[in-house]
Structure formats: structure tokens, C-alpha cells
BALOBA-1460 file (C-alpha; in Angstrom, 3 decimals):
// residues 242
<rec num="1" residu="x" x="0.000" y="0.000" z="0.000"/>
<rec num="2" residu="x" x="3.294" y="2.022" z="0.360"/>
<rec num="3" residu="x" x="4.236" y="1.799" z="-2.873"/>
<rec num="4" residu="x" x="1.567" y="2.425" z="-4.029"/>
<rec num="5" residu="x" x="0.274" y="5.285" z="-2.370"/>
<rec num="6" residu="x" x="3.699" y="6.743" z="-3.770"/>
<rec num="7" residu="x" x="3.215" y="6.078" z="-6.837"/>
<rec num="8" residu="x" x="-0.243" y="7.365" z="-7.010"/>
<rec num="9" residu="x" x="1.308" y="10.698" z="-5.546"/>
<rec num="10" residu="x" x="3.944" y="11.017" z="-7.913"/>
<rec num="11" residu="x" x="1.710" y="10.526" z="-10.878"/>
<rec num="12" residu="x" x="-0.681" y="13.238" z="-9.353"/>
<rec num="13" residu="x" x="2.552" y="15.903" z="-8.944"/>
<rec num="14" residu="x" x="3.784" y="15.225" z="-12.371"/>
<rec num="15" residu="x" x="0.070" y="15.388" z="-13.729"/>
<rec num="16" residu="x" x="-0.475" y="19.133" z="-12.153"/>
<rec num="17" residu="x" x="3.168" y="20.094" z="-13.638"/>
<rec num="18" residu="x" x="1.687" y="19.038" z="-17.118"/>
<rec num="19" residu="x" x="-1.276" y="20.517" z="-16.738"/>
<rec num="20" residu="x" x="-0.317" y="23.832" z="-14.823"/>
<rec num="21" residu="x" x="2.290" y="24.470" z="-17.725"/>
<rec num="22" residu="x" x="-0.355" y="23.795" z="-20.243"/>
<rec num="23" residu="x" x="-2.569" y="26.530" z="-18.689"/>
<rec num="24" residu="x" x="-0.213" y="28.921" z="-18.194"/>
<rec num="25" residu="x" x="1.222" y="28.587" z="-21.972"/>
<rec num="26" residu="x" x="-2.343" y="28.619" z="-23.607"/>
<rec num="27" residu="x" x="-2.809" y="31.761" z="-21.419"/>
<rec num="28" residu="x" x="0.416" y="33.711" z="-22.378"/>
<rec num="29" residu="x" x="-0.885" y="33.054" z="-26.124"/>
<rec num="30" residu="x" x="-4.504" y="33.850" z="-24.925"/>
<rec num="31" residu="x" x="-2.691" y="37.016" z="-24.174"/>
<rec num="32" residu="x" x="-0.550" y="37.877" z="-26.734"/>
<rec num="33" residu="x" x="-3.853" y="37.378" z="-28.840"/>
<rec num="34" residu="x" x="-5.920" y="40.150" z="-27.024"/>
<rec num="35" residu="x" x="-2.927" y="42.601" z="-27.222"/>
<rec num="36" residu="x" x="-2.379" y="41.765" z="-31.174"/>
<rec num="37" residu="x" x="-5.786" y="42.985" z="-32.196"/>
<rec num="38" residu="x" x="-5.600" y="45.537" z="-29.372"/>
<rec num="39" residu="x" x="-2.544" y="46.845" z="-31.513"/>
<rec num="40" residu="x" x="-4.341" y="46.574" z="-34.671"/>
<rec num="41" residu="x" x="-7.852" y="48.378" z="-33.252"/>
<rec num="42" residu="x" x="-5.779" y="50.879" z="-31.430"/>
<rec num="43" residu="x" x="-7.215" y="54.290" z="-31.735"/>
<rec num="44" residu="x" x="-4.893" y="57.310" z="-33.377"/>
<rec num="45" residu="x" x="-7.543" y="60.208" z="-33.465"/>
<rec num="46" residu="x" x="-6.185" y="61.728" z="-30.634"/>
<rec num="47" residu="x" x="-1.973" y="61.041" z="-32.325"/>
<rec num="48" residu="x" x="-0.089" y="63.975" z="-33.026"/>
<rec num="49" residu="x" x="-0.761" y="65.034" z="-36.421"/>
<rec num="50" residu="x" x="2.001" y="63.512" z="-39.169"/>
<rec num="51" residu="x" x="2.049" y="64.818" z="-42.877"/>
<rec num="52" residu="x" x="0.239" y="62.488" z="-45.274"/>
<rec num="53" residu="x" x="3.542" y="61.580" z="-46.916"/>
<rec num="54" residu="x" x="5.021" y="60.121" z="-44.446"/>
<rec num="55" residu="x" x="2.403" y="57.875" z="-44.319"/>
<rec num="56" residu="x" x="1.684" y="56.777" z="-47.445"/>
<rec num="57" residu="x" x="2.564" y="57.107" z="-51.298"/>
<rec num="58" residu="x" x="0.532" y="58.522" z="-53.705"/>
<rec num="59" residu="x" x="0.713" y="54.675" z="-55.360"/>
<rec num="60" residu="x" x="0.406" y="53.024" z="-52.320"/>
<rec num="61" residu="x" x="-2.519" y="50.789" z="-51.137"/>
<rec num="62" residu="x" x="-4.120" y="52.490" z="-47.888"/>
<rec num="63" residu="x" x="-2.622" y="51.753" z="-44.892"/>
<rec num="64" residu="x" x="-4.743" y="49.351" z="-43.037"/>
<rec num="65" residu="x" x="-3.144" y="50.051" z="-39.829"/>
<rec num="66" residu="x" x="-3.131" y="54.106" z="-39.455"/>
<rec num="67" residu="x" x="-7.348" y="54.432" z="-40.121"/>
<rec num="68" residu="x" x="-7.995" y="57.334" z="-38.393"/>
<rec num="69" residu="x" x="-4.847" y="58.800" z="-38.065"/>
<rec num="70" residu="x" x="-4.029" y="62.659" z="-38.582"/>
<rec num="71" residu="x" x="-2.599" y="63.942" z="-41.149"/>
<rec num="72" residu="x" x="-1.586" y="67.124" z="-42.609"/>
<rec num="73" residu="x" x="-1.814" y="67.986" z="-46.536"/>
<rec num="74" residu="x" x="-0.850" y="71.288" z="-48.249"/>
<rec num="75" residu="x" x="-1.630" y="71.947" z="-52.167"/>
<rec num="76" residu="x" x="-3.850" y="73.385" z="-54.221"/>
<rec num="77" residu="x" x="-7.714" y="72.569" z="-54.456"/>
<rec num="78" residu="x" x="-9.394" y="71.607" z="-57.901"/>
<rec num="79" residu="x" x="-12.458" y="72.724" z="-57.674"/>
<rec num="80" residu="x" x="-13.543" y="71.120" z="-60.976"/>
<rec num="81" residu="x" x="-13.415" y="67.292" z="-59.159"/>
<rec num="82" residu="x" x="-15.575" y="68.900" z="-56.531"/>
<rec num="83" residu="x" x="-18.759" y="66.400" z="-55.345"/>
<rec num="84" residu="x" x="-20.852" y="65.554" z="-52.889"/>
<rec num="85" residu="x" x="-21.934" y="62.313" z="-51.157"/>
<rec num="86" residu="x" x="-24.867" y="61.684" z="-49.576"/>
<rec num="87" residu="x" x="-24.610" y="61.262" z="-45.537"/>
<rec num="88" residu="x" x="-26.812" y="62.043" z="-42.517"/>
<rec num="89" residu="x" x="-26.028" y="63.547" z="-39.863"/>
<rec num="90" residu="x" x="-27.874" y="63.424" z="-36.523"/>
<rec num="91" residu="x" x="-30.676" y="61.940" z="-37.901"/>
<rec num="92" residu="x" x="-30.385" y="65.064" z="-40.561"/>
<rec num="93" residu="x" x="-30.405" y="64.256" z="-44.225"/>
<rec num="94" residu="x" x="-27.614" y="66.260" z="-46.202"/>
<rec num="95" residu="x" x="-23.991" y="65.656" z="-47.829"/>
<rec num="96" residu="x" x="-20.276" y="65.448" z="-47.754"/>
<rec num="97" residu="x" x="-18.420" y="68.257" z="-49.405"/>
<rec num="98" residu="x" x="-15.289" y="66.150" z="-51.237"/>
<rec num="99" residu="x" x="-12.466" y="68.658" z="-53.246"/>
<rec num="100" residu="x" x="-9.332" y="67.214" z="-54.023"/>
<rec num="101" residu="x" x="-6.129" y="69.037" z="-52.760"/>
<rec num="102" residu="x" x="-3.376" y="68.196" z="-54.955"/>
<rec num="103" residu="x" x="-0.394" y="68.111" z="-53.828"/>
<rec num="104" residu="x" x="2.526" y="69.158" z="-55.881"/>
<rec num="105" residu="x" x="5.407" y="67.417" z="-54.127"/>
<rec num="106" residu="x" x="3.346" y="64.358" z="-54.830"/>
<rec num="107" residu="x" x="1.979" y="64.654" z="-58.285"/>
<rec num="108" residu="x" x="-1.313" y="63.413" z="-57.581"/>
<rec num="109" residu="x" x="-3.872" y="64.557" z="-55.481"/>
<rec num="110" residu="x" x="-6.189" y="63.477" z="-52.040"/>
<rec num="111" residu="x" x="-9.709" y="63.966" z="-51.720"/>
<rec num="112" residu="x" x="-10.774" y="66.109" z="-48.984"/>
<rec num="113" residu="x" x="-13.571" y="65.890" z="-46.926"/>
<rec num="114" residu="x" x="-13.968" y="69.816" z="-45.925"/>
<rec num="115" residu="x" x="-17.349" y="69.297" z="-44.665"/>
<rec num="116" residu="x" x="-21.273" y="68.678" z="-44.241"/>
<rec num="117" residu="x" x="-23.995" y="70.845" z="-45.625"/>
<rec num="118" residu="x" x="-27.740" y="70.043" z="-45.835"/>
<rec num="119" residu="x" x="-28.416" y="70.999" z="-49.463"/>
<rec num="120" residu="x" x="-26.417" y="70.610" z="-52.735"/>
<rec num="121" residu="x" x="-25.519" y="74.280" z="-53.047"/>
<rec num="122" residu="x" x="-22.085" y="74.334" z="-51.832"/>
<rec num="123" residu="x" x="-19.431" y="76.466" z="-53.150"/>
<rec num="124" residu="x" x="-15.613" y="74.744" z="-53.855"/>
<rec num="125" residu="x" x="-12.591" y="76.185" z="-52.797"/>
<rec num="126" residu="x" x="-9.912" y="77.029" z="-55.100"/>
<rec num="127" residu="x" x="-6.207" y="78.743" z="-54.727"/>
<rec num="128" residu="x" x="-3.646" y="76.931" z="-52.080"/>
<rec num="129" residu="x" x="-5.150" y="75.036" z="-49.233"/>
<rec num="130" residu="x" x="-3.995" y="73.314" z="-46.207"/>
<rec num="131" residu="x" x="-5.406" y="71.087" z="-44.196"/>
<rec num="132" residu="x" x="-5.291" y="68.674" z="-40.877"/>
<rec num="133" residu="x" x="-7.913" y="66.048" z="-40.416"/>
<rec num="134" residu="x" x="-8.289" y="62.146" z="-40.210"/>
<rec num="135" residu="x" x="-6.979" y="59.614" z="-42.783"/>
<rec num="136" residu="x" x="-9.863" y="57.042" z="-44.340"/>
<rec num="137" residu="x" x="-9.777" y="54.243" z="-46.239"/>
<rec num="138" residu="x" x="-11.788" y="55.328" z="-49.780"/>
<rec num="139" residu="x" x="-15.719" y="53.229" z="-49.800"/>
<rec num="140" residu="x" x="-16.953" y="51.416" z="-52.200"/>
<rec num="141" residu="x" x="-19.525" y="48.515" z="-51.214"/>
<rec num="142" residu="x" x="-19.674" y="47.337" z="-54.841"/>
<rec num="143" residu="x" x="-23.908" y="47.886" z="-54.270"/>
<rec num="144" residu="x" x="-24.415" y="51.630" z="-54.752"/>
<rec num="145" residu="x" x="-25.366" y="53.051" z="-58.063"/>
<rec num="146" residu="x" x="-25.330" y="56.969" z="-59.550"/>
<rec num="147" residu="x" x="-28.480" y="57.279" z="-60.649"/>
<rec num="148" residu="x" x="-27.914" y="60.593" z="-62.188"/>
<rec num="149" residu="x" x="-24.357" y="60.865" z="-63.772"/>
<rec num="150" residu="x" x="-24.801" y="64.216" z="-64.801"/>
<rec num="151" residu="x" x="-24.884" y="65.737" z="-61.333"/>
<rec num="152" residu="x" x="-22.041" y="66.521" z="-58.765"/>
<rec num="153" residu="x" x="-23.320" y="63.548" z="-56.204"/>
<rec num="154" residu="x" x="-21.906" y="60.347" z="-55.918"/>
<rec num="155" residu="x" x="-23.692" y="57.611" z="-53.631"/>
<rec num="156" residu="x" x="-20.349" y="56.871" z="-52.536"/>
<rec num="157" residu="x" x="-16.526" y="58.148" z="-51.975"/>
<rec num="158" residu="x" x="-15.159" y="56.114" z="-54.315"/>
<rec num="159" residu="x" x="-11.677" y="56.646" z="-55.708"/>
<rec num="160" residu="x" x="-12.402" y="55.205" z="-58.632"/>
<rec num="161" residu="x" x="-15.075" y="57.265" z="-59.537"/>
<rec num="162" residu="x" x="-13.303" y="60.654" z="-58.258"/>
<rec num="163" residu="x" x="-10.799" y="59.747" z="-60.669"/>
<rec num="164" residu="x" x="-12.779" y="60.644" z="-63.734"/>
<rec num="165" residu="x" x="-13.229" y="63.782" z="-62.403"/>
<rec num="166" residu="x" x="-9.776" y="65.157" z="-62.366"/>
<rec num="167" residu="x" x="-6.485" y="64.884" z="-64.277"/>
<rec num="168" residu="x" x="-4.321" y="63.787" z="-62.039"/>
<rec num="169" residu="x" x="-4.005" y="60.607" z="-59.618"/>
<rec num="170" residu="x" x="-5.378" y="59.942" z="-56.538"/>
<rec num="171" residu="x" x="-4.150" y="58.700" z="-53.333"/>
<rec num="172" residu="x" x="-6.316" y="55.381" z="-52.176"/>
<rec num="173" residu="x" x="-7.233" y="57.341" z="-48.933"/>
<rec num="174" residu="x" x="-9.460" y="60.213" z="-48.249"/>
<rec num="175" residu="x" x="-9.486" y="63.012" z="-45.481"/>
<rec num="176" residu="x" x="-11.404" y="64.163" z="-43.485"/>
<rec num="177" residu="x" x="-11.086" y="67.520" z="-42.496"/>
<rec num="178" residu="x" x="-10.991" y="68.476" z="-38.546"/>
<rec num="179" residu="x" x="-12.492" y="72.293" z="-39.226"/>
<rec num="180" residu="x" x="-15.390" y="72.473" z="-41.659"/>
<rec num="181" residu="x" x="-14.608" y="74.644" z="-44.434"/>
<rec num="182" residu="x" x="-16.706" y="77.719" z="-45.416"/>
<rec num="183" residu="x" x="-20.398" y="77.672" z="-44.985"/>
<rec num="184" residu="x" x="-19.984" y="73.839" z="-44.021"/>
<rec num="185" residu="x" x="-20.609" y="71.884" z="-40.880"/>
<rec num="186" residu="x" x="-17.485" y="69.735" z="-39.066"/>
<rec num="187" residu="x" x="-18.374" y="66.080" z="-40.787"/>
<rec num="188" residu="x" x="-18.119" y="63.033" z="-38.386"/>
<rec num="189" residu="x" x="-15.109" y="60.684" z="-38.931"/>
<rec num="190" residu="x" x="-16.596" y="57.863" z="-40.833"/>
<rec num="191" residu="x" x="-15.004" y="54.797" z="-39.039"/>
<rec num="192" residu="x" x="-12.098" y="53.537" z="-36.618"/>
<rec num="193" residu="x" x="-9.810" y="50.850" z="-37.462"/>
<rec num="194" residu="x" x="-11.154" y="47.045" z="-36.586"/>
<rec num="195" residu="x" x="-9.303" y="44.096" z="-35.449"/>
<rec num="196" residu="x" x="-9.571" y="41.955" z="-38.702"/>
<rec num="197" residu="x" x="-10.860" y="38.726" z="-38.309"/>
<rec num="198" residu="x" x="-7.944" y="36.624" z="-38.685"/>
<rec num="199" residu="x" x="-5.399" y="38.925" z="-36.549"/>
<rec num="200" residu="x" x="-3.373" y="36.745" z="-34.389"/>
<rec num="201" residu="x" x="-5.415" y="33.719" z="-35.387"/>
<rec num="202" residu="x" x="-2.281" y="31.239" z="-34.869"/>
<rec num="203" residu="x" x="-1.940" y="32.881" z="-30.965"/>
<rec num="204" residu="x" x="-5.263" y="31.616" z="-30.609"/>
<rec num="205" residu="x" x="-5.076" y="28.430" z="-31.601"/>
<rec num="206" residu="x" x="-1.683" y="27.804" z="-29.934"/>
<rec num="207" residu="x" x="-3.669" y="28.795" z="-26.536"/>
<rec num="208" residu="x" x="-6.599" y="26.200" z="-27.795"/>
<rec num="209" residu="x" x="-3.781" y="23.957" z="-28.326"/>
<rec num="210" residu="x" x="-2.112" y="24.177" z="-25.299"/>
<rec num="211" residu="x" x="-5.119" y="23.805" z="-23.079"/>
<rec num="212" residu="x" x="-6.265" y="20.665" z="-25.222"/>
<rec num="213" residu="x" x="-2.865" y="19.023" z="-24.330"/>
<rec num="214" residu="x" x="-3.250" y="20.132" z="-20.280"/>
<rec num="215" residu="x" x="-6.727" y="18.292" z="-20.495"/>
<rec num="216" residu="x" x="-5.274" y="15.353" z="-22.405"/>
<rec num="217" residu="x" x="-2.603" y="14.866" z="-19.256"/>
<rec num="218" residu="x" x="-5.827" y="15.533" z="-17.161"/>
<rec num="219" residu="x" x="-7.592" y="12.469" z="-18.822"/>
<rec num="220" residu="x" x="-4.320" y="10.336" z="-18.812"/>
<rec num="221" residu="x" x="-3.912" y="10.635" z="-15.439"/>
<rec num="222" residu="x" x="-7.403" y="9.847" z="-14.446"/>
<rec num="223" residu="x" x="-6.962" y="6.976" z="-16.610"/>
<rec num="224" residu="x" x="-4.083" y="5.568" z="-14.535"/>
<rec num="225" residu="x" x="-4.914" y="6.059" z="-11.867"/>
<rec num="226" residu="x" x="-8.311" y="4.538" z="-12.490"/>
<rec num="227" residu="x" x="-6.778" y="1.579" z="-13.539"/>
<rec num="228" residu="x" x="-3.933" y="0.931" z="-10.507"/>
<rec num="229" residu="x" x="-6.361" y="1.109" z="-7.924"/>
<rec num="230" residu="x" x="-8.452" y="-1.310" z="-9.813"/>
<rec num="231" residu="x" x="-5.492" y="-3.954" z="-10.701"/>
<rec num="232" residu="x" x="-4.241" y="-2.849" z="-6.382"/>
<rec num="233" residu="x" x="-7.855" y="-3.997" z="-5.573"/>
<rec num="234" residu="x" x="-7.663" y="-6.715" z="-7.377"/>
<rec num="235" residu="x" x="-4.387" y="-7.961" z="-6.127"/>
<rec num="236" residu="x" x="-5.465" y="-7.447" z="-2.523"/>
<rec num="237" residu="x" x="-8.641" y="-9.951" z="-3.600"/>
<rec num="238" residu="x" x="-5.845" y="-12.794" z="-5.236"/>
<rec num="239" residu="x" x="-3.532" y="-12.651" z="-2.447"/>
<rec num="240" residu="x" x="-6.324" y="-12.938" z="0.786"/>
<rec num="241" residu="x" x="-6.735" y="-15.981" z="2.169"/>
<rec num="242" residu="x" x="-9.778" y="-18.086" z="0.853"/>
């Protein structure tokens, strides 16, 4: 009974090491999951402003990471890719006011949110402008359709449609401007970055992994120890006297 009441306690210490480490490790990659997609969700509207360059080329994709982050752009304003895009505001029904500010260090231009305005009559800026706002990724559901071409509103702020609108390229980002330009209301920031779905998938399924192996040991040890008490039982039974 010695013997085996040390065994049985041995088993049991090296069980909880197995399982302990396996908690702990699917934990530490539980962790490192959250702070991943923290990292990725992280909010820059309140970041020291940073000139649009130095985020991103004029050919480059948009930044996935730096949605929402100020930015500063200096140029001039073309007036003739001026539009509008429907968008409510507090429950209000009115538009976006988009100009794009080229920018002549660049050679292409950004489109500029300057503001919101109730009705279609809204007047574009021209000369040199400069502006600080928040960077956006440019819409474009695939869903929305101009049903009158010939007018200055576009159901969405597409790059691809601004485009046709101007000589010169565009940067795949939009911004929107932090003080509404003249005769214009400030327009809300359109979204914050979002944790993709698959961010730090492999963290997860490391912790998933680990805490599948500390339940295995779990089982494994229930298992033997299930099974030496039965064969100690049934020892004790053999060797009794009859």
C-alpha cells in the first residue's frame, strides 16, 4: 500500500506540472492574442498630427493600420473634381463636401472631406489650401449606383469614380477635415480601425492547443490512476486468504 500510495502521488505531482504548464502557456498566447488585435484596433484620433507623406505614397494601397490617423496635406484645391456624397447627420439628411487638394510634391492629389452641408448648393474652394484632419480608407460597397451621372453627387466616396473627375491621380485614402470649411458643418469621422478577423489567429489556436494538451494529461492521469487502484484492488482480492 506504500508503494503504491507513492506512486499514485507522484503521478498526481507530475500530472499538475503538465497541466499547470499547459494553462499557463495557452494563457500567455490567450494574451498575446488580445494585445495583437488591441494593436491593430488601437485608436490614433487623438496622435499627433504627421504629414500624409510620411504615411503613405501617392501609389500606395491604404494603410490598413493608421485608419484614423491625422494627417496634414498642403496643395492646391481643384475645384472642378468637386462632389458631394450623400450622408446624414444626426438623424439630418444632407452631404459630404469632397475637393481634391493636390499636392505638388506628390503629383497626384487626395480627396478632402472639408465638410457637411444640408443641401447641394455648396461652393468649392480654389487657390492653395492646407489642411489637418483624419486619414480614411476610400468606400466602395460594390452595391451603390449613380443614378444621375450628370450631377455633382456620388452615392459613394469612391476613388475610382473621383478619378474621372480630375487629371491627375489619386491617393487610395481620403481626409477628413478636422475644421469644416466655409459655410460647411465639421463632418463626423466615418469609421475607426477594426481588429480583422484573422489577426493573431495562430496565438489563438496555440492557446486552444495548449489547453487541449493540459486536459489530455488531465484524462491520462485519471486513466491511470483509475486503472492501478483497480489492478491494487484486485491484487489485494488474489492474495487474501480463501
Amino acid at each position: 500500500m506504500t508503494s503504491l500510495l507513492r506512486r499514485l502521488v507522484a503521478a498526481t505531482l507530475v500530472a499538475l506540472v503538465l497541466v499547470g504548464a499547459a494553462g499557463a502557456l495557452g494563457w500567455w498566447q490567450l494574451e498575446a492574442w488580445q494585445a495583437r488585435r488591441a494593436a491593430e484596433a488601437r485608436d490614433l484620433t487623438s496622435a499627433e498630427p504627421v504629414p500624409l507623406t510620411s504615411v503613405m505614397g501617392a501609389d500606395d494601397p491604404f494603410p490598413g493600420g493608421d485608419v484614423g490617423r491625422p494627417v496634414t496635406v498642403s496643395g492646391t484645391w481643384l475645384p472642378e473634381g468637386s462632389f458631394l456624397v450623400p450622408r446624414s447627420d444626426a438623424g439630418r439628411d444632407g452631404y459630404w463636401a469632397v475637393t481634391p487638394l493636390a499636392l505638388g510634391a506628390a503629383d497626384a492629389a487626395v480627396l478632402v472631406v472639408r465638410g457637411w452641408a444640408p443641401t447641394t448648393e455648396v461652393p468649392a474652394p480654389s487657390g492653395a489650401g492646407e489642411v489637418t484632419g483624419w486619414l480614411q480608407p476610400p468606400e466602395g460597397s460594390g452595391t451603390a449606383v449613380d443614378e444621375d451621372p450628370s450631377d455633382d453627387v456620388l452615392p459613394e466616396l469612391r476613388v475610382a469614380d473621383a478619378v474621372q473627375r480630375v487629371d491627375t491621380d489619386l491617393y487610395s485614402a481620403y481626409v477628413v477635415a478636422d475644421a469644416a470649411g466655409t459655410g460647411l458643418e465639421p463632418a463626423s469621422l466615418a469609421s475607426l480601425p477594426e481588429a480583422g478577423r484573422f489577426t493573431a489567429l495562430r496565438n489563438l489556436l496555440y492557446a486552444i492547443e495548449w489547453w487541449v494538451f493540459g486536459g489530455f494529461a488531465a484524462f491520462i492521469w485519471w486513466r491511470w490512476v483509475r486503472d492501478t487502484r483497480a489492478e491494487a484492488a484486485a491484487d489485494a482480492v488474489t492474495d487474501s486468504p480463501a
